[in-house]
N, C-alpha and C positions, 0 to 999 in steps of 0.2 A: 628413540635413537636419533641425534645429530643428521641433520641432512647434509646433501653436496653442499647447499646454499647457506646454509647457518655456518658449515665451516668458511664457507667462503670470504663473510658478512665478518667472524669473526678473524680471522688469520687476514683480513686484508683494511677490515678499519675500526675493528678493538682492540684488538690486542697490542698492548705495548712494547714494542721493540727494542727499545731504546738501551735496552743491556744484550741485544742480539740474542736472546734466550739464555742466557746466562744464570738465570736465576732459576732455572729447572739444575742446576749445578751446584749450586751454592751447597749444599749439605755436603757433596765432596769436596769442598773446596774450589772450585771452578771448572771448568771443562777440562783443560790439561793434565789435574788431578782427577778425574771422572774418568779420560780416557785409557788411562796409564792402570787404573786402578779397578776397571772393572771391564770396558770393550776389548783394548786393544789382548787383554790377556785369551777372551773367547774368539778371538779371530784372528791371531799372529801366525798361526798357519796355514790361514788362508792369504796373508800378504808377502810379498809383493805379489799384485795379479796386472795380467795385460788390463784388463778395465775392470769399474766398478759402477754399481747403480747404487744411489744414495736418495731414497724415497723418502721427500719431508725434510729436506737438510737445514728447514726454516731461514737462518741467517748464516747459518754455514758455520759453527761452533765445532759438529765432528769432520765439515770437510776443509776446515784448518788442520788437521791430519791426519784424514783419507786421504787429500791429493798427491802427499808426498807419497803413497801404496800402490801408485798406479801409474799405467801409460796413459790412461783412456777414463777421464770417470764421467760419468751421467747425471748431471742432477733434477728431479722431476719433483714438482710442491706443485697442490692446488692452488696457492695464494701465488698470483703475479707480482704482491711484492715481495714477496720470500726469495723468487727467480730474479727479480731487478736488484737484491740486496747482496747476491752471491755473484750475480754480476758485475757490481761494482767493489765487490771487497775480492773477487776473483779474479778481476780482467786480466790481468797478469799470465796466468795459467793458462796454456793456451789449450792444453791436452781439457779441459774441463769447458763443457756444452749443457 
């Protein structure tokens, strides 16, 4: 089983980012088409909510729209650069910590 540290090792200096995980997508067409066509249908009655927790958001692909679902979202990744990444593709959003 994957330790803390080998994820860590990998999500912060193997892994290729460079399509923001996009390519976990690709088979539906992209995230947009991913989210429309398989999340947002198991959890549109749980949205709109006062806040949400987004565990692993990696580059931030579903919290391009989960943020729009919420007053309040959380997002929490082992990898520091996963959090510096939705940081800078976030800063905007000020409801998102």
């Amino acid at each position: 089983m994957p330790t803390v540290e080998w994820n860590l090792r990998l999500w912060n200096s193997l892994y290729d980012w460079s399509d923001q995980g996009e390519k976990w997508s690709e088979w539906w067409g992209g995230s947009e088409a991913q989210w429309f066509g398989s999340i947002f249908p198991r959890i549109h009655s749980f949205i709109p909510a006062r806040s949400i927790l987004e565990i692993g958001p990696g580059h931030g692909r579903w919290t391009q729209m989960i943020k729009d679902c919420c007053e309040k979202l959380t997002l929490i990744d082992l990898s520091h650069n996963c959090i510096t990444a939705c940081q800078q593709r976030f800063h905007k959003a000020t409801h998102i910590t």
